[in-house]
C-alpha positions as CSV (number, residue, x, y, z in Angstrom):
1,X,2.2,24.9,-1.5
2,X,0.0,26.6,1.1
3,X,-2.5,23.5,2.1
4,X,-3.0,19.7,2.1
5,X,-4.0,19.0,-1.2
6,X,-6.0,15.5,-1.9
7,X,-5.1,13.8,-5.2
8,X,-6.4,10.3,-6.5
9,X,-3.9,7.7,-7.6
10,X,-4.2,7.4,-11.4
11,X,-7.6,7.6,-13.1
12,X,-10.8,7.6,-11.5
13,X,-13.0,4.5,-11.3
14,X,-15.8,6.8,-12.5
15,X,-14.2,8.3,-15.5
16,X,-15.7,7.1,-18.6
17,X,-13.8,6.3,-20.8
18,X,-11.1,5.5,-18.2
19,X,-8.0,8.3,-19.7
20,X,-5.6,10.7,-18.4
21,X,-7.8,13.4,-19.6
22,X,-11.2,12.1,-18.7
23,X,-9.6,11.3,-15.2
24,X,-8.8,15.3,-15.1
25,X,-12.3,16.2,-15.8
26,X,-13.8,13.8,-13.4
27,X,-11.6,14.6,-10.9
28,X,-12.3,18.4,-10.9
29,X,-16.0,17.5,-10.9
30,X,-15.3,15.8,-7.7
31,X,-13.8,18.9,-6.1
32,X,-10.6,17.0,-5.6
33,X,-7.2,18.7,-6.3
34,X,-5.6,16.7,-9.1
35,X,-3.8,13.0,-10.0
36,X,-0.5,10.7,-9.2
37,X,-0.3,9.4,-13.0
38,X,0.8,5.9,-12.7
39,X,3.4,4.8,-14.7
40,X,4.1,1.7,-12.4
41,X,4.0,-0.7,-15.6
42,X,5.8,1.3,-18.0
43,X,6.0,4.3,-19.9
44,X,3.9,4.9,-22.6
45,X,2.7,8.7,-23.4
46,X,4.4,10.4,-26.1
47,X,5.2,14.3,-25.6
48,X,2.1,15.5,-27.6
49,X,-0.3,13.9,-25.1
50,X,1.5,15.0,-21.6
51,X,1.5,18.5,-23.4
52,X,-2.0,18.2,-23.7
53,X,-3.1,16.2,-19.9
54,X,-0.3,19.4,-18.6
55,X,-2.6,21.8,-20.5
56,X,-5.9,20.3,-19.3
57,X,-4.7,20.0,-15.8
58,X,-3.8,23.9,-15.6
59,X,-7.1,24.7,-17.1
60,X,-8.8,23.3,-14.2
61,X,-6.2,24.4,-11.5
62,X,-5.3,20.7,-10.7
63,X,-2.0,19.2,-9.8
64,X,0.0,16.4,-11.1
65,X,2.4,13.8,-9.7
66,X,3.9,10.9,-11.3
67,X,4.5,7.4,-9.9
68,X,7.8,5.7,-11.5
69,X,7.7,2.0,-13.1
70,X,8.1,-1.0,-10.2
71,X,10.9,-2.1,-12.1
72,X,13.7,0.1,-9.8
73,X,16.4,-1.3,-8.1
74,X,18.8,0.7,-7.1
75,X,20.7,-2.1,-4.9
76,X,21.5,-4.0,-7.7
77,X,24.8,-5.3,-8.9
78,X,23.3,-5.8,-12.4
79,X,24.5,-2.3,-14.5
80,X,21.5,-3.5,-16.6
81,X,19.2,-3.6,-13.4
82,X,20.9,-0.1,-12.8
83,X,20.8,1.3,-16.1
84,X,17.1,0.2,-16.9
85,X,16.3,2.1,-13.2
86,X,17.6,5.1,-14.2
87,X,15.8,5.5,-17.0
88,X,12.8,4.5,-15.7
89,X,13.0,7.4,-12.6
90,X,14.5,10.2,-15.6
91,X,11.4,8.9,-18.1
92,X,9.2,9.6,-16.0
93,X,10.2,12.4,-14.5
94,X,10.9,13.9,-18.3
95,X,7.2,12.9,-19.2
96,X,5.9,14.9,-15.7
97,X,8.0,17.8,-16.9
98,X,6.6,18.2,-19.7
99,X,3.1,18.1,-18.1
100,X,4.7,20.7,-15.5
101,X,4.0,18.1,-12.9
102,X,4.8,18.9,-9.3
103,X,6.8,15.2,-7.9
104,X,7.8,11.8,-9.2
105,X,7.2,9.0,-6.7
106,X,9.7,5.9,-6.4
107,X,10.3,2.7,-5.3
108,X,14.0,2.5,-4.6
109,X,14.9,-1.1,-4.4
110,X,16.0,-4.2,-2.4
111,X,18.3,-5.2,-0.2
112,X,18.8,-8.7,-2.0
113,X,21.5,-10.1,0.3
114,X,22.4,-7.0,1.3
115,X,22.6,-6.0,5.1
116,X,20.9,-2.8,4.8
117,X,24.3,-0.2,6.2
118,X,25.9,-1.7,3.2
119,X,22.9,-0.9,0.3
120,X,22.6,2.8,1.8
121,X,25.7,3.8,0.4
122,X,25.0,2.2,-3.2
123,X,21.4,3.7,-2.9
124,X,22.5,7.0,-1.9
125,X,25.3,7.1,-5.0
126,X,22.7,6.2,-7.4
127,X,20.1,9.1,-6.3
128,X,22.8,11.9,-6.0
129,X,23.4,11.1,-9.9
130,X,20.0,11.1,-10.8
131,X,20.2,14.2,-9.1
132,X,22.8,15.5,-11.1
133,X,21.9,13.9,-14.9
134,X,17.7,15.6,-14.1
135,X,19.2,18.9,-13.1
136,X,21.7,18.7,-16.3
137,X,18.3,18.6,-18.4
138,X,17.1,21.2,-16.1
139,X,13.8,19.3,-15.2
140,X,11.9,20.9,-13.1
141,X,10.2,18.7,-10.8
142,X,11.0,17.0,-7.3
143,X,12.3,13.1,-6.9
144,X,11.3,11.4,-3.8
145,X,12.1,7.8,-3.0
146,X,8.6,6.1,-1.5
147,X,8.4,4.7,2.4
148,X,8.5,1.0,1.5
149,X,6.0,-1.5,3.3
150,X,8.2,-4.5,2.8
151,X,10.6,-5.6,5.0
152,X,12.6,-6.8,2.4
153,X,12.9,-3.5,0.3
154,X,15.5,-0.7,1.0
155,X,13.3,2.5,2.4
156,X,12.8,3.0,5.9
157,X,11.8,5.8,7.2
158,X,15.1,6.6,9.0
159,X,16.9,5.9,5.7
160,X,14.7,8.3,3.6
161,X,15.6,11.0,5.8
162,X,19.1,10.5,6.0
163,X,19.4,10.4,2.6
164,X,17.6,13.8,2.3
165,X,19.7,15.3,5.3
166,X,22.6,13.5,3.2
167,X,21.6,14.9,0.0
168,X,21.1,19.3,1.3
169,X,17.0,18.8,0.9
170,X,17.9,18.6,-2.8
171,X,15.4,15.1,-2.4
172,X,13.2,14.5,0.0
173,X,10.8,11.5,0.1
174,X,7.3,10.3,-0.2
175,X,6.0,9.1,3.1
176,X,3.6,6.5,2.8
177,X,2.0,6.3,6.0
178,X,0.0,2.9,5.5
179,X,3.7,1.4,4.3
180,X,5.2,2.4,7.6
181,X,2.4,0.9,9.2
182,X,2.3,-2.5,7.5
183,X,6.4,-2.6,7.6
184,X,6.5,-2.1,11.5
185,X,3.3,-2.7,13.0
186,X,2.8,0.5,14.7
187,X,2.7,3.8,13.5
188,X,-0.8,4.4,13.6
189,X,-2.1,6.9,15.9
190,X,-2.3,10.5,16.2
191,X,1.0,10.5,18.3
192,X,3.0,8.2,16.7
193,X,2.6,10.4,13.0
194,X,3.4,13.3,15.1
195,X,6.7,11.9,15.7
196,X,6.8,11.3,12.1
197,X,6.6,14.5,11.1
198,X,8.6,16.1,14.0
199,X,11.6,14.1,13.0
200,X,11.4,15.5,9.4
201,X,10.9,18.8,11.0
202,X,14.1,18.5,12.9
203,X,16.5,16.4,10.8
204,X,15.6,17.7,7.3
205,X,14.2,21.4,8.4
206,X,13.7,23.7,5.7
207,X,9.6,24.0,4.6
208,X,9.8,20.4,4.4
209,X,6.5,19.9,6.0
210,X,4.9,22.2,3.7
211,X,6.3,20.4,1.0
212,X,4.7,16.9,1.5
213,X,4.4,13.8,-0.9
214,X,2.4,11.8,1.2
215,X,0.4,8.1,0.3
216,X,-2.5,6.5,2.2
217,X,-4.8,3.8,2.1
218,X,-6.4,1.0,3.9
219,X,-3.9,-1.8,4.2
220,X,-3.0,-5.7,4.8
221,X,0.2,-6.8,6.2
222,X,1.9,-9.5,8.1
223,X,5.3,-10.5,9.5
224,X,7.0,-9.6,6.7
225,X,5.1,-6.4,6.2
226,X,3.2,-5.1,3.6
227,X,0.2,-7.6,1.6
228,X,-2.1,-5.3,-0.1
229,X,-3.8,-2.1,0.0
230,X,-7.3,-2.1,1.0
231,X,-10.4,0.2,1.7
232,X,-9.9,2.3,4.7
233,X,-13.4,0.5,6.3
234,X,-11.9,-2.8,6.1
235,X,-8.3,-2.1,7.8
236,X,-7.2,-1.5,11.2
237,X,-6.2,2.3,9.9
238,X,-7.1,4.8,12.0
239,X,-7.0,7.2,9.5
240,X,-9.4,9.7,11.4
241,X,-6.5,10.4,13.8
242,X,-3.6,10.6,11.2
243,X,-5.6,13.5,9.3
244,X,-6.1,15.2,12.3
245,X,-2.5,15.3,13.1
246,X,-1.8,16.2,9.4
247,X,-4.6,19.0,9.8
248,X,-3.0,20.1,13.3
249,X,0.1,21.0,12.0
250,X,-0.9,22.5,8.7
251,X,0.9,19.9,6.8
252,X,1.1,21.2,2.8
253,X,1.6,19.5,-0.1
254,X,-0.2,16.3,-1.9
255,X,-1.6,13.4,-0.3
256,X,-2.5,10.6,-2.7
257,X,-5.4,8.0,-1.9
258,X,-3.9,4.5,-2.9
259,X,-6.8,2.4,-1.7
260,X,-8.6,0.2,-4.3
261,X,-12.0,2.5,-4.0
262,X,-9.5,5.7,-5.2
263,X,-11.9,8.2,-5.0
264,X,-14.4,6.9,-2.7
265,X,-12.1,6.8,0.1
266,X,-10.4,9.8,-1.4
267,X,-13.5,12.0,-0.8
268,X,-14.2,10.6,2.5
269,X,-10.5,11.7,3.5
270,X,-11.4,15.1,2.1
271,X,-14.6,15.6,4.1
272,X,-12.7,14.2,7.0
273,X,-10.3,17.2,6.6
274,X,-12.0,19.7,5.6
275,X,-14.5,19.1,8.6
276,X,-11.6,20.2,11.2
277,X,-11.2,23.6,10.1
């Protein structure tokens, strides 16, 4: 991709009636740049109707994403666990293929009672198979595990971009700024994203920084990290800064707005942006 494109997550509050292909319309009407379609409580969408929210979305130029069921844990010792995980992440990515989707978004599990240098290796074994079973059905669209704001969930920054260093670039992952936020506290300033995207720059390379999955929102947290999302105006996110860093270095690629007013704070990111060129 050649710019920072701004997508909401799912369907627009304003659509009406509230579908997939309403959402579309609204969201070109809005002048945004396309839709995460959220999947986080199952699967439902047959083939006929991704065929047809795939055609709609190229007849107004917009891009998709998908975001995978919760469900995922890739940590488990349960081969159910495992096996309902995997076909959760390949589901979804099979229904965004179909919709010639760009990225699929996921949550890849716990630590349980894990220390965390012993679930990186069963994490990492899991993903290079998904790897290998989506490219073996030659689907053509990009798996990223998501930046987890919860202490007590396996996705660090650090491990995210080992596993993509780990992995050749074959995966790279969805940074979700306001999770790194809530899971350490920091990381919330026009430096501190710098160094963000610096050490993707520098330990994934490649045109990973114009190939960005990024989430944002407005968001609660406490010791343990993560609470909730929340509007931008009502969190301690200083999200004026973190776009201007984005801006500054011409990051490309999608960022999704996960805050509960989707395309409210969505457009106000936009015309954030768009004011710096």
């Amino acid at each position: 991709m050649d710019r920072l494109n701004f997508l909401t997550a799912g369907i627009p509050i304003s659509a009406k009636p509230r579908t997939f292909l309403n959402g579309l319309t609204r969201v070109r009407e809005m002048g945004l740049d396309g839709m995460e379609l959220e999947f986080g409580h199952g699967i439902r969408q047959n083939p006929a109707l991704m065929r047809e929210i795939g055609k709609r979305a190229a007849e107004l130029g917009l891009i998709l994403t998908a975001h995978a069921p919760y469900y995922i844990n890739l940590n488990s010792n349960d081969p159910k666990i495992i096996e309902k995980s995997y076909q959760a992440i390949l589901e979804t990515a099979r229904s965004l293929d179909v919709a010639r989707g760009w990225s699929v978004v996921f949550h890849p599990g716990y630590y349980l009672e894990d220390r965390p240098k012993f679930a990186f290796p069963r994490v990492q074994k899991h993903i290079e198979r998904l790897l290998q079973l989506a490219h073996k059905e030659a689907l053509k669209v990009w798996l990223r595990p998501e930046l987890m704001g919860k202490k007590s969930q396996f996705g660090t920054l650090y491990e995210l971009v080992e596993l993509s260093s780990n992995l050749g670039g074959h995966i790279l992952p969805c940074i979700d700024l306001s999770h790194w936020h809530a899971r350490t506290g920091k990381n919330n300033s026009y430096d501190e994203v710098e160094r963000i995207l610096k050490l993707l720059d520098h330990e994934i390379g490649g045109d990973v920084l114009k190939n960005m999955h990024i989430h944002f929102s407005g968001i609660e947290f406490g010791p343990a990290g993560e609470k909730r999302h929340m509007i931008f105006r009502k969190s301690d996110t200083r999200y004026r800064e973190i776009l201007k860093v984005l801006f500054d270095y011409d990051i490309a690629g999608v960022l999704v707005c996960e805050s509960p007013n989707v395309e409210g704070d969505l457009l106000m990111l936009k015309l954030i942006y768009d004011s710096f060129a």
